[in-house]
SEVO-740458 format. One record per residue (C-alpha): x, y, z; residue in three letters. Coordinates in Angstrom, 3 decimals, padded with zeros to 6 digits. Layout:
N
       xx       yy       zz residu
        X        Y        Z    ALA
...
END
This chain:
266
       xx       yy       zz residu
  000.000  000.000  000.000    UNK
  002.946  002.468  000.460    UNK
  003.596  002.069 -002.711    UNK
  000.376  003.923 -003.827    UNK
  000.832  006.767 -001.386    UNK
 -001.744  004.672  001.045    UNK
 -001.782  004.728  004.956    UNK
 -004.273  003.727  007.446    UNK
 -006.227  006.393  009.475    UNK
 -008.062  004.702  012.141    UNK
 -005.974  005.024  015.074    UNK
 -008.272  004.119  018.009    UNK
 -009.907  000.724  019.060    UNK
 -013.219 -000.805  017.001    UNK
 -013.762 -003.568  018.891    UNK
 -014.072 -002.654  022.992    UNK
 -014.226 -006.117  024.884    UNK
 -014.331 -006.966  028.668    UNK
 -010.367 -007.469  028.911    UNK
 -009.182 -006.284  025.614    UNK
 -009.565 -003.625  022.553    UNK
 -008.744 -004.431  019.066    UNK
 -008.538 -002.363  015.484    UNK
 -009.593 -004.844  013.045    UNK
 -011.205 -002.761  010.445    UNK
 -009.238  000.617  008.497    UNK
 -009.469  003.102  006.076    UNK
 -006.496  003.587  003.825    UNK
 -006.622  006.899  001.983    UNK
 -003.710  009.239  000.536    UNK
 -002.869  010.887  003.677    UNK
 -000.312  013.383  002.210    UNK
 -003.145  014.856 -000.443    UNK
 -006.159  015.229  001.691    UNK
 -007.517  016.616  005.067    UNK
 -009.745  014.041  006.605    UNK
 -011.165  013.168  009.946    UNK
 -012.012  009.868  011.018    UNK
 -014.578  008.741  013.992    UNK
 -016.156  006.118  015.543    UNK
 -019.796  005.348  014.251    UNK
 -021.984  002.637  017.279    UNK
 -024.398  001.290  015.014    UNK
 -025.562 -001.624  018.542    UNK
 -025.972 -003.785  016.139    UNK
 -022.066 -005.875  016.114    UNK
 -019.584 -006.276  018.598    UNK
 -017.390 -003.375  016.854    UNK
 -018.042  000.194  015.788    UNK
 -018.058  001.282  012.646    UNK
 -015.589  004.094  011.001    UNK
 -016.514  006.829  009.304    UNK
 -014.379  009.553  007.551    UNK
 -014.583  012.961  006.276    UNK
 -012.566  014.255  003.308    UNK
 -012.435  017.723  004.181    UNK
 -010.288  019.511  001.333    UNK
 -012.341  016.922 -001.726    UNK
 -013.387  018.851 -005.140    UNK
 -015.815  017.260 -007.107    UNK
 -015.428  019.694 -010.076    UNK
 -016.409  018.119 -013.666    UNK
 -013.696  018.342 -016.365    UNK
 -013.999  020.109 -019.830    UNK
 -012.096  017.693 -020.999    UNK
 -012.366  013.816 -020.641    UNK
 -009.709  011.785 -021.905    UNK
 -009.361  007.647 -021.819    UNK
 -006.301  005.661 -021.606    UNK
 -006.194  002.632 -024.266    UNK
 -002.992  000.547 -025.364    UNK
 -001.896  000.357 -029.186    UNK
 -002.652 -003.394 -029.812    UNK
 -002.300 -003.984 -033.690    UNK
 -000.880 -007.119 -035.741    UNK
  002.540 -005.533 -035.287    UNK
  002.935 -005.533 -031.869    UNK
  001.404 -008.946 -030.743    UNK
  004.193 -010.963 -032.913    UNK
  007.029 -008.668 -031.101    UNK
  005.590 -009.336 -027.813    UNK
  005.453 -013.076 -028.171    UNK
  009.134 -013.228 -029.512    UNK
  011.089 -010.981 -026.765    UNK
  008.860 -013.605 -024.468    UNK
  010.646 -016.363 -026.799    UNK
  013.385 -014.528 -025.707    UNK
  013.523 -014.737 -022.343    UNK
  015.631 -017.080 -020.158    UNK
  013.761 -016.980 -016.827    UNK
  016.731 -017.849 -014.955    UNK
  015.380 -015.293 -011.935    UNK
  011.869 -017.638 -012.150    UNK
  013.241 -021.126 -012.137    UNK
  016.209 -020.350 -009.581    UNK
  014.143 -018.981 -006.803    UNK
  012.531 -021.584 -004.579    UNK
  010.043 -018.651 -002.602    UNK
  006.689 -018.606 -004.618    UNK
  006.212 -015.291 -003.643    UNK
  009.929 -014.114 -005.414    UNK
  008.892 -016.395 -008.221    UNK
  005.608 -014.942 -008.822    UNK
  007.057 -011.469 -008.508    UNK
  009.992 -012.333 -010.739    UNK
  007.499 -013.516 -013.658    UNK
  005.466 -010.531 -013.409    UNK
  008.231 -008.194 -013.765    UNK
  009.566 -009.912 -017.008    UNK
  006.213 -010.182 -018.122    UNK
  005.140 -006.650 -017.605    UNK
  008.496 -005.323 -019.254    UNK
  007.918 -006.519 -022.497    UNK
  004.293 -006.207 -022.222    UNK
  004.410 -002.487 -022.306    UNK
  007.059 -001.948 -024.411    UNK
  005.424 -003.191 -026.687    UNK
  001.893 -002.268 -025.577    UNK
  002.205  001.284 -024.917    UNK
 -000.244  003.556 -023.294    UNK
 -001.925  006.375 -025.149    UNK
 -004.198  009.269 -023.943    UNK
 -007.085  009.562 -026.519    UNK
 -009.818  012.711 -025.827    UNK
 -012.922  011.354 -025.112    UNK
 -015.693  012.953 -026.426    UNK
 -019.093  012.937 -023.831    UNK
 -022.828  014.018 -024.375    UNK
 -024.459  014.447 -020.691    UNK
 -027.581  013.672 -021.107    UNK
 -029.428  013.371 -017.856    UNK
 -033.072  012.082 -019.115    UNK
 -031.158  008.532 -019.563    UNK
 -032.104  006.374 -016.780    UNK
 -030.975  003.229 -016.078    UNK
 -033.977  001.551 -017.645    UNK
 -033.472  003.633 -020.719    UNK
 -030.268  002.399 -021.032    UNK
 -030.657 -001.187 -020.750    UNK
 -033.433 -001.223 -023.273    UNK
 -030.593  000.233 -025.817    UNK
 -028.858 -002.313 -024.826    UNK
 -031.573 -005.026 -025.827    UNK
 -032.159 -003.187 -028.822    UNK
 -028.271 -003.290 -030.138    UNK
 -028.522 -006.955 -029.041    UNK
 -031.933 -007.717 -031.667    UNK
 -030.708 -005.378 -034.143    UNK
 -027.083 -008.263 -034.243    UNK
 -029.365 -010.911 -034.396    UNK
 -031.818 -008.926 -037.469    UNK
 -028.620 -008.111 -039.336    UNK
 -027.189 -011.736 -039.105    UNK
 -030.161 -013.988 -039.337    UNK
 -032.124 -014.573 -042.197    UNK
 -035.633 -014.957 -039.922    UNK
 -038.550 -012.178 -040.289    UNK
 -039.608 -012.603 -036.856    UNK
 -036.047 -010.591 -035.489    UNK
 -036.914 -007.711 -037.847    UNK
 -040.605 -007.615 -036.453    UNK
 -039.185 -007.659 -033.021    UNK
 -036.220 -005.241 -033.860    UNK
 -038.905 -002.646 -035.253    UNK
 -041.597 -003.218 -032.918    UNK
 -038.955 -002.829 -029.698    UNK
 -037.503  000.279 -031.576    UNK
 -040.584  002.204 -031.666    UNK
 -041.615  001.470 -028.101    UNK
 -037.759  002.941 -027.127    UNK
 -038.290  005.941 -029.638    UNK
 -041.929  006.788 -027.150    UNK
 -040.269  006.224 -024.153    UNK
 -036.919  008.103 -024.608    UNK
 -039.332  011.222 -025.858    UNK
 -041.330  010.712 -022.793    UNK
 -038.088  010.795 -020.522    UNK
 -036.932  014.037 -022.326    UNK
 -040.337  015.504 -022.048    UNK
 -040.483  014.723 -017.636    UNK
 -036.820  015.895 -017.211    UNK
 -037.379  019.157 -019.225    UNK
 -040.327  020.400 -017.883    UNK
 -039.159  019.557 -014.258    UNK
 -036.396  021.371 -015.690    UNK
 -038.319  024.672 -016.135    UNK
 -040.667  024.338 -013.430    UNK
 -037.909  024.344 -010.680    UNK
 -036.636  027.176 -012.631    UNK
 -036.465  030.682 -011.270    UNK
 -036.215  032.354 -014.851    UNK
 -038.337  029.789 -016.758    UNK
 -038.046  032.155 -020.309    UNK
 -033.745  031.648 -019.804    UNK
 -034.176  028.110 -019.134    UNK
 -036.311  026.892 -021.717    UNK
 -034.202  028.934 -024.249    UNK
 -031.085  027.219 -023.133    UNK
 -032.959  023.827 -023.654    UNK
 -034.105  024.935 -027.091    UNK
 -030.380  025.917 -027.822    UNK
 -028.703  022.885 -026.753    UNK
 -031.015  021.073 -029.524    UNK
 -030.011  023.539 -032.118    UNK
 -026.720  023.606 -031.405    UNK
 -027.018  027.511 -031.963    UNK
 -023.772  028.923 -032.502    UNK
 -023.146  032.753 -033.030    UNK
 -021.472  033.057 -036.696    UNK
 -019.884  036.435 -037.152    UNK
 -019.952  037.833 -040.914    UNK
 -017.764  040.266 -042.266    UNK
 -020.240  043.431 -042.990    UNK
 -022.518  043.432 -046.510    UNK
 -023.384  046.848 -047.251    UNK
 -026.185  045.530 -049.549    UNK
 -027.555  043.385 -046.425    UNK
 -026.871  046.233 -044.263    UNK
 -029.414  048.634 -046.001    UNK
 -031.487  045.919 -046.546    UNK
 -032.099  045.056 -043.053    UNK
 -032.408  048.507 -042.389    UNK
 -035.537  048.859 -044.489    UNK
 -036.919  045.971 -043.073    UNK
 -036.745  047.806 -039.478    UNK
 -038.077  050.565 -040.373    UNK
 -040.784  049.250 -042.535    UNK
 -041.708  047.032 -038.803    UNK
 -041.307  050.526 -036.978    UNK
 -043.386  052.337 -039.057    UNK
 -045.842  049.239 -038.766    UNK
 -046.363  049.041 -035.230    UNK
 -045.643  052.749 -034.592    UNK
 -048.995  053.077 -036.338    UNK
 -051.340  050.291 -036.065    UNK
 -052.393  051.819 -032.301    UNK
 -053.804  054.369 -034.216    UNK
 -055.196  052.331 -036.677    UNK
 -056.773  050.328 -034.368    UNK
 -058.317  053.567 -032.910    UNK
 -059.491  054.811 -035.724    UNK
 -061.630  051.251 -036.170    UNK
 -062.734  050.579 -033.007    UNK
 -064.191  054.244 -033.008    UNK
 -066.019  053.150 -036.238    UNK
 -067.410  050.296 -034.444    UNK
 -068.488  052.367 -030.869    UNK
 -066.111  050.139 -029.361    UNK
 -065.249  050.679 -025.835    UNK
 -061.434  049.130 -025.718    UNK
 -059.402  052.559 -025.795    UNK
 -058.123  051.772 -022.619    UNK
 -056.067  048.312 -023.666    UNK
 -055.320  050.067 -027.371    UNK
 -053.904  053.122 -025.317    UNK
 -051.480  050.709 -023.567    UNK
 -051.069  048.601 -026.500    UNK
 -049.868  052.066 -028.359    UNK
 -047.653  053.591 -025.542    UNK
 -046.028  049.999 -025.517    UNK
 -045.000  049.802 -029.026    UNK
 -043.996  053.350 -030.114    UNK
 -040.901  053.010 -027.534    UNK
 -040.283  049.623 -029.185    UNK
 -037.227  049.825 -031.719    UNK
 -036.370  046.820 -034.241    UNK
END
């Protein structure tokens, strides 16, 4: 356990008898990295106590970047591998009597050539978070990869039935799933317009494209705003002028309606 930076914590007795005390039960943790306290936990249900411990100084911050570690395993390397093993004389196996040294010995030789020739590469990992997937979503994708093998390699109609009838029942329930998180999603919101925006962007996959300037576009767009202005600058009026025609009695919501969109600017 040294070896991995590993000590034991639990420094007082677990086990409190009439003529004795014992430690039979630890924690090992990386002592030099983090601030921890340990206690005693009586549970009355055993003969011991139980230990609990507190990492005090822990982060549990998320990466923006995930990477994996995989070894480079192609037909080059596996014919290598088995001839420095051809190679080897295993004079410090077969001398040692001590199974332990022996075993130890092996593993060393072993392990040499195994990553020489194996190496170890980081590869970025690329990861969607999707929190609608459940466990029970999840194993039903499973089942469905599983049918779709069988569809693709067998010649019977009955695993393409299944394979199409299972995938349409997975389609309903992953909407459903996506439909319950969402909307829990908003209504635990405190800006519910911000929120559902953000949902309806990370569908999109909006991005904000910067152009260099069109002068055509430019005065383009800027008849467009002011034909919009000069639309709603004027249809309070409008609607005025109507309602007067018809003895109507609304001036009260048009007046609003008016004062609201002559300050508005497009």
């Amino acid at each position: 356990m040294a070896s991995f930076n590993l000590s034991g914590t639990v420094t007082f007795p677990t086990r409190i008898a009439m003529n004795s005390s014992t430690l039979i039960d630890n924690i090992y943790i990386d002592t030099n990295r983090y601030e921890f306290k340990v206690y005693p936990l009586i549970n009355g249900l055993s003969d011991h106590d139980a230990q609990v411990i507190e990492v005090l100084n822990i982060s549990n911050s998320n990466p923006k970047n995930h990477y994996k570690l995989t070894r480079r395993i192609d037909n080059n390397s596996i014919p290598t591998f088995i001839d420095l093993l051809s190679h080897e004389n295993w004079e410090e196996v077969f001398l040692d009597e001590n199974v332990n040294i022996i075993f130890n010995n092996f593993l060393n030789i072993y392990l040499r050539n195994f990553n020489a020739c194996f190496p170890v590469f980081k590869r970025k990992e690329f990861i969607k978070f999707n929190p609608w997937i459940t466990t029970g979503i999840k194993i039903s994708c499973t089942t469905k990869r599983s049918l779709y093998v069988r569809y693709r390699n067998s010649k019977d109609l009955n695993y393409k039935v299944h394979y199409k009838k299972y995938s349409k029942i997975l389609s309903s329930v992953i909407r459903a799933a996506k439909k319950l998180y969402y909307e829990s999603l908003i209504q635990k919101s405190t800006n519910k317009v911000k929120t559902t925006w953000d949902i309806v962007k990370s569908h999109t996959n909006n991005k904000i494209i910067i152009n260099k300037p069109n002068i055509r576009n430019f005065k383009k767009n800027h008849k467009t705003a002011n034909a919009f202005n000069q639309y709603f600058i004027t249809v309070a009026d409008k609607l005025i002028q109507n309602s007067a025609k018809k003895n109507c009695s609304n001036y009260t919501s048009i007046n609003i309606f008016k004062e609201k969109f002559q300050s508005t600017e497009f």
